[in-house]
C-alpha positions in Angstrom: 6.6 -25.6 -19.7 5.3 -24.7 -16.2 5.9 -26.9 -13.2 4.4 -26.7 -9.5 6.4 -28.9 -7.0 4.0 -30.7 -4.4 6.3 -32.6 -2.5 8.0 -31.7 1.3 11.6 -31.9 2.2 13.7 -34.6 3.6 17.3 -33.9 5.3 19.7 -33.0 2.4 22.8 -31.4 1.8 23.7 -28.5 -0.6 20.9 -29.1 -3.6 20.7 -32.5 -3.6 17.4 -33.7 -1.3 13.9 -34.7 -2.7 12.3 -33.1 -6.2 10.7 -31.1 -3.3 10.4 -26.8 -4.0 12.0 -25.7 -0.4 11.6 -22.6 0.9 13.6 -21.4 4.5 11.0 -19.0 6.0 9.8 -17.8 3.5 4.0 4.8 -0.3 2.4 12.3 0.5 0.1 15.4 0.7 -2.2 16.6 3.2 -5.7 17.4 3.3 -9.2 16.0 3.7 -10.8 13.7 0.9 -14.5 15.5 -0.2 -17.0 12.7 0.3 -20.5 14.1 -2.1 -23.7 11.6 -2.9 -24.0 8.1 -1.8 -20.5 8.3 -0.7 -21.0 10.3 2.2 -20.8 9.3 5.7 -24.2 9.1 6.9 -25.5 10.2 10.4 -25.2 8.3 13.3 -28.0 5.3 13.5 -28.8 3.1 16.4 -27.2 -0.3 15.0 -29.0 -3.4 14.8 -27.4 -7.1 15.3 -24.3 -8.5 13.3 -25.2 -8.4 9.7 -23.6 -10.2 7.0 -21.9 -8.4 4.2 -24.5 -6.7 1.5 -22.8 -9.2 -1.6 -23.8 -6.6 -3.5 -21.4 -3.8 -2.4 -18.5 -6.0 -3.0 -16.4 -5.8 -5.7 -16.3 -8.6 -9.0 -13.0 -10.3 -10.0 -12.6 -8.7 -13.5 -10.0 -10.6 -16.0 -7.7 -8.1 -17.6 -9.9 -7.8 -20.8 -13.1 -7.0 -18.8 -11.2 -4.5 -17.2 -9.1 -2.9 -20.4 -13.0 -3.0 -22.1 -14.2 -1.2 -18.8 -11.3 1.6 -18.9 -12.1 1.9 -22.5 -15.9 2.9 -22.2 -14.5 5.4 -18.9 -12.0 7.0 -21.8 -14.9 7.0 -24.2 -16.9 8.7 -22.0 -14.9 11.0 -19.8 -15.7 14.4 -21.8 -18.7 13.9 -20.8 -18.3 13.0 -16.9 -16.0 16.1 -16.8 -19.0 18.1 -17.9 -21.8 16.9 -15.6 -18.8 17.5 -12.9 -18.4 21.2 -13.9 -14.7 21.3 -14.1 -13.1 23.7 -16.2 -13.3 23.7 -20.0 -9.2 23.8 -19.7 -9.7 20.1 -17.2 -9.9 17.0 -18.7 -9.8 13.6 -16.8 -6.9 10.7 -17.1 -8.6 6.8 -16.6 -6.4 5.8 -13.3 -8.3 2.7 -12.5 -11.4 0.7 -12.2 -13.6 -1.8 -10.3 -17.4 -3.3 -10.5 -19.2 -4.4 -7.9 -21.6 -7.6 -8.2 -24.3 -5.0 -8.7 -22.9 -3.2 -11.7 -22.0 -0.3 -9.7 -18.8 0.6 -11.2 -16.0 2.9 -9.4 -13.7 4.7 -11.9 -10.6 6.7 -10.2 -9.6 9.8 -12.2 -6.4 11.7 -12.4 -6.8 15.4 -13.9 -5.0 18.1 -16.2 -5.5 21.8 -16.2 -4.3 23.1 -19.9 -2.0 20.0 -20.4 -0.6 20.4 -17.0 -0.8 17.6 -14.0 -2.7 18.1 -11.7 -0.9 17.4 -8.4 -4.0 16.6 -6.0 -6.7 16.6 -8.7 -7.3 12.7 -8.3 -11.2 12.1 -7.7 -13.2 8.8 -7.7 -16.6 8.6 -10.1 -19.6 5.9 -8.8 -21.7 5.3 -11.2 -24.5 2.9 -12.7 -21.7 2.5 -15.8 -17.9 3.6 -16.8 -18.7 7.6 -17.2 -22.2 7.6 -14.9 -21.7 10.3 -11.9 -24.2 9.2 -9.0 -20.8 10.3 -6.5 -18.0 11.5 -6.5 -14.8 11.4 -4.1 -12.3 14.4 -4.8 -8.6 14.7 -3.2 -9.3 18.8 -2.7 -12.7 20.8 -2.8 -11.2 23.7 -4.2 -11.8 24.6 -7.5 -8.9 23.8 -10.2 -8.2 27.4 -11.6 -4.6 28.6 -11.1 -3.9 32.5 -11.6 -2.0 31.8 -14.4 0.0 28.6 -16.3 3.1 31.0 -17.0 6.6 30.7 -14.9 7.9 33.6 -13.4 10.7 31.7 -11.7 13.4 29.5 -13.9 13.1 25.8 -13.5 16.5 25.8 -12.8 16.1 27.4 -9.8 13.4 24.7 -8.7 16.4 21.9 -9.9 18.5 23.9 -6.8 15.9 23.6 -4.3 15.0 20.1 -4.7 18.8 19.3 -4.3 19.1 21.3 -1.5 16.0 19.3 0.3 18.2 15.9 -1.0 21.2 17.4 0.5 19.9 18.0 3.7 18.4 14.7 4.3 22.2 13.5 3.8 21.2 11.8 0.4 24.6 10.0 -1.2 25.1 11.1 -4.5 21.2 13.2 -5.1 20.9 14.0 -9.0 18.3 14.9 -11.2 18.2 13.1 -14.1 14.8 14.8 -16.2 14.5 18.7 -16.2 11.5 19.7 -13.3 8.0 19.8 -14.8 5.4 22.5 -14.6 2.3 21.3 -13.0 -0.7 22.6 -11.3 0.0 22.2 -7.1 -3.8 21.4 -5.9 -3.7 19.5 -2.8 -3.4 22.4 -0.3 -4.8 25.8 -0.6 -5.5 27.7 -3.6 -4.3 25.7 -6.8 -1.1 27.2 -8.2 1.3 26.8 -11.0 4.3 24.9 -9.6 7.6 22.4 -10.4 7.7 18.9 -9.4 11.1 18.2 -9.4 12.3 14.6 -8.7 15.9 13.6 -7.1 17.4 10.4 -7.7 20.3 8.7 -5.9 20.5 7.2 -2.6 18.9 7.8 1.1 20.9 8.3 4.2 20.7 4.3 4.6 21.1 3.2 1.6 17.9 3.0 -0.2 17.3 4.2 -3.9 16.4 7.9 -3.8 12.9 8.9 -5.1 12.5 12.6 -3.9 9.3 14.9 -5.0 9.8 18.4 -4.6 7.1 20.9 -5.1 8.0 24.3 -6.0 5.8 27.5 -6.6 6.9 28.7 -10.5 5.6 32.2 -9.6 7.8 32.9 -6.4 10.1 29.9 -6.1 8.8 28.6 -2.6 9.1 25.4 -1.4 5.5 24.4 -1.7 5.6 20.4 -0.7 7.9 17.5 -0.8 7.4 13.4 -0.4 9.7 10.1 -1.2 8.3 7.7 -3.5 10.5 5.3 -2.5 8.2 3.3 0.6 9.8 1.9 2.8 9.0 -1.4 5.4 10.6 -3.9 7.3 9.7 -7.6 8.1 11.0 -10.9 9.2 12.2 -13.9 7.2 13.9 -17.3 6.9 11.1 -18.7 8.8 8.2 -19.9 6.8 9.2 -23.3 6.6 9.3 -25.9 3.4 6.6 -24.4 1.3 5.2 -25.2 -2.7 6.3 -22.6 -5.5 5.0 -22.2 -8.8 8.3 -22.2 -11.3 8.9 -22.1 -15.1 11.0 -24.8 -16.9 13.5 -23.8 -19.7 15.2 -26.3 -21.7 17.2 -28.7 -19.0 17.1 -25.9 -16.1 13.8 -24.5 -13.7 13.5 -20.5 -12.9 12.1 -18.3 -10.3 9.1 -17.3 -12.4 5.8 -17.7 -11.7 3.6 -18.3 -14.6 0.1 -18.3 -12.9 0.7 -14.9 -11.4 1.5 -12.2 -14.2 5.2 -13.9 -14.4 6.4 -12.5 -11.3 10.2 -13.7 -11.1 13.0 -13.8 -8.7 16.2 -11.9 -9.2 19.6 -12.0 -7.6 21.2 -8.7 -7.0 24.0 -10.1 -5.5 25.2 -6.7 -3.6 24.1 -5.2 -6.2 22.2 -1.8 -6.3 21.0 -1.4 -9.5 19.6 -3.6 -12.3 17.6 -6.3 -12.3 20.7 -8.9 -11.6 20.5 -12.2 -12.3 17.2 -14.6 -12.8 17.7 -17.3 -10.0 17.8 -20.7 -12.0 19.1 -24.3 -11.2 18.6 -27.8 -12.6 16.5 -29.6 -9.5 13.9 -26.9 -9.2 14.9 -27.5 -5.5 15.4 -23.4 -4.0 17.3 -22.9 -0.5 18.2 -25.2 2.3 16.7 -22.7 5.3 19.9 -21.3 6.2 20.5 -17.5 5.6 23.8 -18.3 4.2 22.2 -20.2 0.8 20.9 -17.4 -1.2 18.4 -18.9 -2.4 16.8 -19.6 0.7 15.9 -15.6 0.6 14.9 -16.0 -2.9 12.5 -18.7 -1.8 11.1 -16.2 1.0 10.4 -13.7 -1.8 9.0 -15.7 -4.2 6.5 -17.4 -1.5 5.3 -14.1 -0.3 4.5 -12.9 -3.5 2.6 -15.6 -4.6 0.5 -15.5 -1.1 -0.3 -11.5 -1.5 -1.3 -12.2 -5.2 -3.5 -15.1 -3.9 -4.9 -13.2 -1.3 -5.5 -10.2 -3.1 -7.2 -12.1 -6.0 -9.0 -14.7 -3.7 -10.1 -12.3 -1.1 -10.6 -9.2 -2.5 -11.2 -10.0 -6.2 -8.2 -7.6 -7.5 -6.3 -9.5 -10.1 -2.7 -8.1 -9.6 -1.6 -5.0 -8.6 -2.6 -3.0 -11.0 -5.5 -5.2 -11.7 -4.6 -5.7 -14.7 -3.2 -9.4 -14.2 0.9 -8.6 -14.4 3.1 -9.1 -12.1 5.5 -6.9 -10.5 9.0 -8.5 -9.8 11.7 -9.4 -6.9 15.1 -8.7 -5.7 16.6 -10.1 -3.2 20.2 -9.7 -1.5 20.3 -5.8 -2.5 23.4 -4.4 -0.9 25.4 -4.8 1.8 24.4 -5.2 5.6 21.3 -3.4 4.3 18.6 -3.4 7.1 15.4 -2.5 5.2 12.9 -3.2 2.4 10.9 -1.2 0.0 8.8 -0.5 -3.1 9.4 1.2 -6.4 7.0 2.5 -8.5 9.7 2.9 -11.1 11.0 -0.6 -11.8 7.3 -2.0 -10.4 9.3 -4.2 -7.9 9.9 -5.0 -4.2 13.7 -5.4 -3.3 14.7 -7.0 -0.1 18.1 -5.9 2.4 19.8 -8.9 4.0 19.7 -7.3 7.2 23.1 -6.1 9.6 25.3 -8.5 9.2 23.6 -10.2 5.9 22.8 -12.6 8.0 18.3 -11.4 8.2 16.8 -10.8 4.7 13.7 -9.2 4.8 11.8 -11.5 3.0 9.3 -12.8 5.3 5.2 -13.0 4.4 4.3 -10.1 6.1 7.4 -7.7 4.6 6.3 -9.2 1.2 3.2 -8.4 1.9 3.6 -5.1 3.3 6.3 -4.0 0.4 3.2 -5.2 -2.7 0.8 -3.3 -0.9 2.7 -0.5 -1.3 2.1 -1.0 -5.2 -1.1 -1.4 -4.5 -1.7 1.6 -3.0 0.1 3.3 -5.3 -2.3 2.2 -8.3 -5.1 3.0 -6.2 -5.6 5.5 -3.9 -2.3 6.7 -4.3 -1.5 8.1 -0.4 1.0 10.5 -0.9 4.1 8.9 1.8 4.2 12.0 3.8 2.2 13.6 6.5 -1.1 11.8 7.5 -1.7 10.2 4.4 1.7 8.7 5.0 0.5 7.1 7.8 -2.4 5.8 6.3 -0.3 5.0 3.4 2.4 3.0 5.7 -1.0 1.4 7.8 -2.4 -0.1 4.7 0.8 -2.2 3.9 1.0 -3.2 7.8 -2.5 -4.3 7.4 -2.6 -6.1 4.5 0.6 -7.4 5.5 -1.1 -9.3 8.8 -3.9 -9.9 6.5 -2.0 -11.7 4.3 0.1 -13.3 7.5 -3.6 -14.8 8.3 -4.3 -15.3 5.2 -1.0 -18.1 4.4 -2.0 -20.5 7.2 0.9 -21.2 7.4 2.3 -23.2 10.8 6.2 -22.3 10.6 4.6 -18.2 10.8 1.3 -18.1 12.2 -0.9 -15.0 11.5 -0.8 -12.4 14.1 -1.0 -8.2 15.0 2.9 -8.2 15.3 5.4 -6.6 12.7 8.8 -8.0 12.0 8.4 -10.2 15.0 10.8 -12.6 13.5 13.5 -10.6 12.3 15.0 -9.1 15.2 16.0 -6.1 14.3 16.1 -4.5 17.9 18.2 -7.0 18.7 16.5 -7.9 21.6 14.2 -10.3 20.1 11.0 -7.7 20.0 8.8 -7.3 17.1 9.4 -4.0 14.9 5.1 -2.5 15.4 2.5 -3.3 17.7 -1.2 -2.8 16.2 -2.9 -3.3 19.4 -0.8 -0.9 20.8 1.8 0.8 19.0 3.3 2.9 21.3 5.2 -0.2 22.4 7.9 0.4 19.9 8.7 3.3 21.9 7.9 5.6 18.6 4.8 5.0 17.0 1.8 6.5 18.4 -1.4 4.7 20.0 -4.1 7.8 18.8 -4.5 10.8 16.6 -3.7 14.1 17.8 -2.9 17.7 15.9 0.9 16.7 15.1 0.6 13.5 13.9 1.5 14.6 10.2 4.7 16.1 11.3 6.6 12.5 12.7 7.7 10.1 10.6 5.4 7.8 8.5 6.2 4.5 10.3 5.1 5.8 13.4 2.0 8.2 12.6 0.6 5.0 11.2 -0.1 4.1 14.7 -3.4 5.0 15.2 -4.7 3.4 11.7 -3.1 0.1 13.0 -4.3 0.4 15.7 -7.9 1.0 14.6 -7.5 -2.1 12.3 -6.9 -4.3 15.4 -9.6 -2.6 17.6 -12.5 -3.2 14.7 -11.0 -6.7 14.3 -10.3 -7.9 17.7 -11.4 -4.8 20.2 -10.2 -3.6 23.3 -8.6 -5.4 26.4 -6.9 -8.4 27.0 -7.1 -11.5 24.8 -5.0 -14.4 23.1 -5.0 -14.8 19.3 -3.2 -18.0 17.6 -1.1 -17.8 20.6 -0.1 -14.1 20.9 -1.6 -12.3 23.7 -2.5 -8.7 23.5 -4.0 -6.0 25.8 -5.5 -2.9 23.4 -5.7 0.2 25.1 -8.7 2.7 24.1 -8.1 6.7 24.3 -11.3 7.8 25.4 -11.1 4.6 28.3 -14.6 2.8 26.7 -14.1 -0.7 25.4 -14.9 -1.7 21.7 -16.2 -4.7 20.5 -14.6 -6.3 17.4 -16.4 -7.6 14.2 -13.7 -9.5 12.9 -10.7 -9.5 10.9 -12.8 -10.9 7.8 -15.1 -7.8 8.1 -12.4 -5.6 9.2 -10.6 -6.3 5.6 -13.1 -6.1 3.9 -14.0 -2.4 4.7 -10.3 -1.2 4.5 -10.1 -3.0 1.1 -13.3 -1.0 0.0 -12.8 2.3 1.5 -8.6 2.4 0.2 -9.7 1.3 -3.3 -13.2 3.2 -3.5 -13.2 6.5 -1.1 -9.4 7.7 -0.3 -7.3 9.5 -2.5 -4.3 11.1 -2.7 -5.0 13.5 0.0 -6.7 11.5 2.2 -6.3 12.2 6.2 -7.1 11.1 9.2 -10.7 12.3 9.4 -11.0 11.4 5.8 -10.0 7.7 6.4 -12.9 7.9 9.0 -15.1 8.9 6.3 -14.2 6.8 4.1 -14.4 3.5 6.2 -17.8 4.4 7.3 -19.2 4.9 3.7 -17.3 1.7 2.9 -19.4 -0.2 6.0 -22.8 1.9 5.4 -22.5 0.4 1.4 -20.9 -3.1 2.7 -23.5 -3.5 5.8 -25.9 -0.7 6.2 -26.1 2.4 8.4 -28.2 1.1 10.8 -25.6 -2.2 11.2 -23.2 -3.0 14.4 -20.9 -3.3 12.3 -21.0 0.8 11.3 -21.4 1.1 15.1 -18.0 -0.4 15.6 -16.3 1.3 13.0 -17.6 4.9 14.4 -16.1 3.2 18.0 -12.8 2.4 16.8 -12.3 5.4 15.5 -13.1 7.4 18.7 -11.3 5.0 20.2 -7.7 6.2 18.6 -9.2 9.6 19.0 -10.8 10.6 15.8 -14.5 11.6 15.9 -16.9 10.6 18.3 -18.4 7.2 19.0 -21.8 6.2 18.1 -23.8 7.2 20.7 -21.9 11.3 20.7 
């Protein structure tokens, strides 16, 4: 049996207070996604006035069997879609994911083989009247999947020693490889070769759980590519007040699992880094007393911020879970010790949560919930590599999303705003962790695009996409939001004019689900977001317009009027 507290808190002591649920505060490679057919950026138009969303364009809440019967008809199908592609008799296409929009327009993302082999940049996204229809296509590389040959010349063991070495010399703890490397095809930059992916496990430099991709060339044993799978993000936390959770009763006792969204649950690692530790459960339903020092309070924090990223995901954008597919991924909170970070995991399909230096600040705010689901999200989607460009873009999405979602709770105690980690002070000096309306106020992340961006760290070359966000949302200059005041800088000096954060949302929602890929840059995000707008609003709109602005305006392509 389910139950849903509804009532607030009264002073208390330890667990005994009101039958009230209290909560204390509550993911690369490199290259330019191929836009083809409708997809495709159109020119520049003069806009017309504000429009309102073309309900059309946007995509329908599926329940998991609409989808699973959707996925089945793309399976059915994909010999065929392969063929009116062209690819290769030896390629055949892997069902990644679906959506429909209210029009029947349905999107189908693609992963590919060459001869049984993954292909590592062969991702593509099929538009279509129905699952297996081909009126456009979005591909992570233009070049033609044909490698030389599928036959090693170099032993994977050698491959094993390289990726180690890569481990090794980021100062991983303990790097291991626990499955031999696998041969796939390496398509994302260049001519498509026969390579290794070899993954390291163990720990980071700081800490967190090692997830280390290395690419090598299985014909002359260079070190094509590598990326961590592991993402990343920070946040704030015991802040969000006393809040409602949705719980699950067993027998005499209530649990940290939340029935209405895909049974996401709570788990208390206790230190630990490993494992799922234990289910947090207690006979009151009552969680935390909003004091750092009650571990449940961060398990509260967790739980909340799930629930809100589902609800916002599901209400907002129509996506039922992460994967769609109406499960839900799971929590852990108190993982390690002094541990000053958060992050995603593809592997377990969970967010974990550091209690900060001093255990003293878990990360388990809204917006690090937020930002550390997103992750997942992007992961099932358009699956940013977390390296180079497209781990900017990949690190943006989760900042944005995790504002959106910020915006999105209403709630008083942690009002929505363009600041990151604001709460957690993790400076020490009270400052927020990132700036979107200008970045460069952290001192590392850049304002605006320029040649090296792909070479800095991921947290910081997602500057300019954050900053974008907030320029299309809010635009340039000075100006107070919920109470925050801000002062957006452009790089070409001209001002841009916002559309909203509603709009804003809507077209980052559509472009990372429907246009970028694995390989998706800069310039490609650009493409991406316009086709998104031109199918959400029209070419001709002010709202493509500003989207074209706020782009120039971090210093990718020109504005609207050249």
């Amino acid at each position: 049996m389910r139950s849903r507290s509804s009532h607030r808190r009264t002073p208390h002591t330890a667990r005994r207070r009101t039958a009230a649920v209290a909560l204390a505060g509550v993911a690369a490679l490199v290259a330019t996604a191929v836009q083809s057919g409708s997809a495709t950026a159109a020119p520049d138009d003069t806009p017309s006035a504000a429009s309102r969303a073309n309900p059309a364009a946007e995509s329908v809440r599926l329940t998991p069997a609409q989808r699973a019967e959707l996925i089945r008809e793309a399976n059915a199908t994909k010999a065929d879609t392969a063929e009116a592609l062209g690819l290769d008799e030896k390629e055949q296409l892997v069902v990644r994911d679906v959506l429909k929009d209210r029009d029947g327009t349905v999107h189908v993302r693609y992963e590919r083989t060459y001869d049984g082999l993954p292909v590592l940049g062969g991702d593509l996204v099929v538009q279509g009247e129905k699952p297996g229809g081909t009126e456009s296509v979005v591909k992570a590389t233009r070049t033609t999947v044909k490698p030389a040959t599928t036959k090693a010349a170099v032993p994977a063991a050698k491959a094993e020693q390289q990726a180690l070495g890569a481990a090794k010399a980021e100062d991983a703890k303990n790097p291991d490889v626990e499955n031999a490397p696998r041969k796939v095809v390496w398509a994302a930059d260049g001519k498509p070769t026969l390579a290794y992916e070899t993954v390291v496990g163990g720990l980071q430099h700081d800490g967190t759980p090692q997830e280390l991709h290395v690419v090598t060339d299985a014909t002359t044993g260079e070190k094509l590519y590598e990326w961590q799978a592991v993402h990343t993000g920070t946040g704030h936390t015991v802040y969000s007040g006393t809040v409602d959770l949705t719980t699950t009763r067993s027998g005499s006792s209530y649990n940290l699992t939340d029935g209405a969204r895909g049974n996401h649950r709570t788990y208390n690692l206790n230190r630990g880094t490993s494992g799922t530790g234990t289910l947090f459960s207690g006979a009151d339903d009552v969680w935390g007393n909003g004091s750092s020092s009650n571990t449940e309070s961060a398990a509260a924090d967790a739980h909340y911020g799930a629930a809100l990223t589902w609800d916002y995901y599901k209400n907002v954008h129509g996506r039922n879970g992460i994967r769609g597919d109406g499960v839900g991924a799971y929590s852990r909170v108190h993982y390690g010790n002094n541990y000053v970070n958060a992050f995603w995991s593809d592997s377990c399909f969970c967010m974990t949560y550091g209690d900060g230096s001093g255990n003293a600040n878990p990360l388990t705010s809204i917006d690090v919930a937020a930002h550390e689901m997103t992750h997942g999200l992007t992961s099932n989607t358009a699956g940013l590599r977390y390296s180079g460009e497209s781990g900017g873009l990949n690190e943006a999405t989760s900042d944005i999303f995790g504002a959106t979602v910020e915006f999105y709770a209403g709630n008083s105690s942690d009002v929505g705003d363009y600041l990151i980690g604001e709460k957690i002070n993790i400076r020490g000096n009270g400052t927020p962790l990132r700036y979107m309306d200008r970045p460069s106020k952290d001192g590392s992340s850049k304002d605006s695009w320029y040649s090296g961006l792909g070479s800095i760290d991921v947290h910081y070359s997602s500057g300019p996409a954050n900053h974008f966000f907030y320029l299309l949302s809010e635009g340039s200059g000075a100006k107070t939001v919920n109470g925050v005041s801000y002062n957006s800088p452009t790089s070409d000096g001209l001002p841009v004019t916002g559309i909203g954060r509603a709009k804003a949302e809507k077209i980052w929602f559509r472009a990372l689900t429907t246009k970028f890929t694995s390989t998706t840059n800069y310039a490609g995000a650009r493409t991406g977001t316009l086709a998104a707008t031109g199918e959400l609003y029209g070419t001709s709109s002010a709202e493509y317009k500003a989207v074209q602005n706020a782009w120039a305006a971090v210093n990718v392509g020109a504005r609207a009027t050249g």
